[in-house]
C-alpha positions as CSV (number, residue, x, y, z in Angstrom):
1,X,7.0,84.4,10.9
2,X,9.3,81.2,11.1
3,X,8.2,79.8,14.2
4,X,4.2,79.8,12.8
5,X,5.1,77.8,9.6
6,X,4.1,74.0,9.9
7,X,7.2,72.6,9.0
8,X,8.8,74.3,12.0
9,X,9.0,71.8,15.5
10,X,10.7,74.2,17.5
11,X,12.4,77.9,16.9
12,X,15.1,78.9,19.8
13,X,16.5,83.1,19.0
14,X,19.3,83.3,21.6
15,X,22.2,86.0,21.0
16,X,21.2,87.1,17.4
17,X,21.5,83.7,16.2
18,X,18.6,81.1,15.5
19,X,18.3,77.4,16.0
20,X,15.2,75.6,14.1
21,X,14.1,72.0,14.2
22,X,11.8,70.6,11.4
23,X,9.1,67.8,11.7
24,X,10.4,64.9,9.4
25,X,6.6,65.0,7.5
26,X,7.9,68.1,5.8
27,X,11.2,66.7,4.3
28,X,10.2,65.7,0.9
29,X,13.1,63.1,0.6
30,X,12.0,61.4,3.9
31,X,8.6,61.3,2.3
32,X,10.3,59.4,-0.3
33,X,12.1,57.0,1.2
34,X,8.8,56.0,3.6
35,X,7.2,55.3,0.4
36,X,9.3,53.3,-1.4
37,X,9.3,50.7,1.5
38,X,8.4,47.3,0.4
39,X,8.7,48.2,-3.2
40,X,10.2,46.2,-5.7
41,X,11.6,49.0,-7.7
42,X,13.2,52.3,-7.5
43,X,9.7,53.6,-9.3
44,X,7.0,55.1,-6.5
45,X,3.5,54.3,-6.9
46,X,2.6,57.9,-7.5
47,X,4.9,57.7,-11.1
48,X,2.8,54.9,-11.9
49,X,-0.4,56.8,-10.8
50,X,1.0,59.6,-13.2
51,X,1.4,57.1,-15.8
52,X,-1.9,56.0,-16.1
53,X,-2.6,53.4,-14.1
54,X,-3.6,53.2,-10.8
55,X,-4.5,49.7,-9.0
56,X,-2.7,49.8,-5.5
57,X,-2.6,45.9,-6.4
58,X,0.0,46.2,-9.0
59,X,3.8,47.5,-8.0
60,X,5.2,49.3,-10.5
61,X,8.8,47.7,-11.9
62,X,11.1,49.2,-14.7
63,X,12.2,47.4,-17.6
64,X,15.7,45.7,-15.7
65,X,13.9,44.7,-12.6
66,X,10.9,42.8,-14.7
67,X,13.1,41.1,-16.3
68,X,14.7,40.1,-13.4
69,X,11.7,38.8,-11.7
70,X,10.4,37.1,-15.0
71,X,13.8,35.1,-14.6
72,X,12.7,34.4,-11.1
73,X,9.4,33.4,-12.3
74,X,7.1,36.3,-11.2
75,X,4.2,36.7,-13.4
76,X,5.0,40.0,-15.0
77,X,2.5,42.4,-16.7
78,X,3.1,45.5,-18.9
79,X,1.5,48.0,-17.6
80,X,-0.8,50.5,-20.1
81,X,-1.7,54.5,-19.9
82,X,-4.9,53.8,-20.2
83,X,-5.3,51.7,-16.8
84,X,-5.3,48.6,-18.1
85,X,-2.5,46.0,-18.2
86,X,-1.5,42.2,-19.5
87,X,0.7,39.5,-18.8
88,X,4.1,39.8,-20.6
89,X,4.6,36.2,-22.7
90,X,8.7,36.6,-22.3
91,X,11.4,38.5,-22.5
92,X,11.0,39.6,-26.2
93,X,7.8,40.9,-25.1
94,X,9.4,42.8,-22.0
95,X,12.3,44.5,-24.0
96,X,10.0,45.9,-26.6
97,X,7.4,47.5,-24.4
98,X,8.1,51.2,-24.0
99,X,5.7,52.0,-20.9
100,X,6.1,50.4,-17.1
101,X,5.3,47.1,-15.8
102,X,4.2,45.7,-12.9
103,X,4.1,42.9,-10.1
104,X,1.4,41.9,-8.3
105,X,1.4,42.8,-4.4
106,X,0.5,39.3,-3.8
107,X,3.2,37.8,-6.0
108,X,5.7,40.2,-4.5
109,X,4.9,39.8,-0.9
110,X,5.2,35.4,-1.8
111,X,8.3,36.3,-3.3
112,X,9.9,38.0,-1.1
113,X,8.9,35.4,2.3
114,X,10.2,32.7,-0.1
115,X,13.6,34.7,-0.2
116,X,13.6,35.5,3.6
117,X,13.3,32.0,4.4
118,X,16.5,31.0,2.5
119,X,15.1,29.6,-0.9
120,X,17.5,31.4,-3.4
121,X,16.7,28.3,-6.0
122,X,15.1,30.9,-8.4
123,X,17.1,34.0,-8.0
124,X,19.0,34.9,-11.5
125,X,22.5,35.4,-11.6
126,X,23.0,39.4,-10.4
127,X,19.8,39.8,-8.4
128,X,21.0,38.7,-5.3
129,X,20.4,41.7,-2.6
130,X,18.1,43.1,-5.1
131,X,15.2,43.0,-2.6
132,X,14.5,45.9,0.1
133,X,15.7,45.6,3.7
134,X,12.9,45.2,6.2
């Protein structure tokens, strides 16, 4: 029955037609969103789990956003299958890497004070609102 299924908050039946609520845990986009809170990138930590590697230290970026933040002067690393990663030397090294890359949490969460307390000195061109709303 509907009204037994977990998703379901409440089930009203009133004159042949039905009214059901859902809890917001179910909704798999509203999972999604909670997830990607705080995140540099539109790339969830489960893709990068997925990928291979699986620190919670490290947030996963995509190849636009790293170097973005390597303009900013974020130590960016390329991020292996295997688990492991290293520091990207440049740009060069950024375009021609095929997998993800990553931030440290640290770094980010410096980063992104140092931008909420009005120091745009670093920002490149075209990043500006780049970060996530708190």
């Amino acid at each position: 029955m509907l009204c037994s299924r977990p998703e379901v908050a409440d089930l009203a039946i009133e004159d042949g037609q039905f009214d059901v609520a859902y809890y917001l845990d179910f909704c798999p986009n509203c999972q999604r969103e909670t997830a990607q809170e705080g995140l540099p990138d539109e790339i969830s930590m489960e893709e990068m789990q997925h990928y291979g590697y699986g620190w919670e230290g490290m947030l996963p970026l995509g190849r636009e956003r790293a170097l973005a933040l390597a303009d900013a002067g974020l130590e960016v690393f390329l991020l292996m299958p295997d688990g492991t990663e290293r520091t990207a030397e440049g740009r060069d090294e950024i375009a021609a890497h095929d997998g993800l890359f990553g931030v440290e949490r640290q770094a980010w969460q410096g980063y992104q004070e140092e931008m909420e307390s009005g120091s745009q000195a670093n920002v490149p061109a075209g990043t500006q609102g780049m970060l996530p709303s708190m």
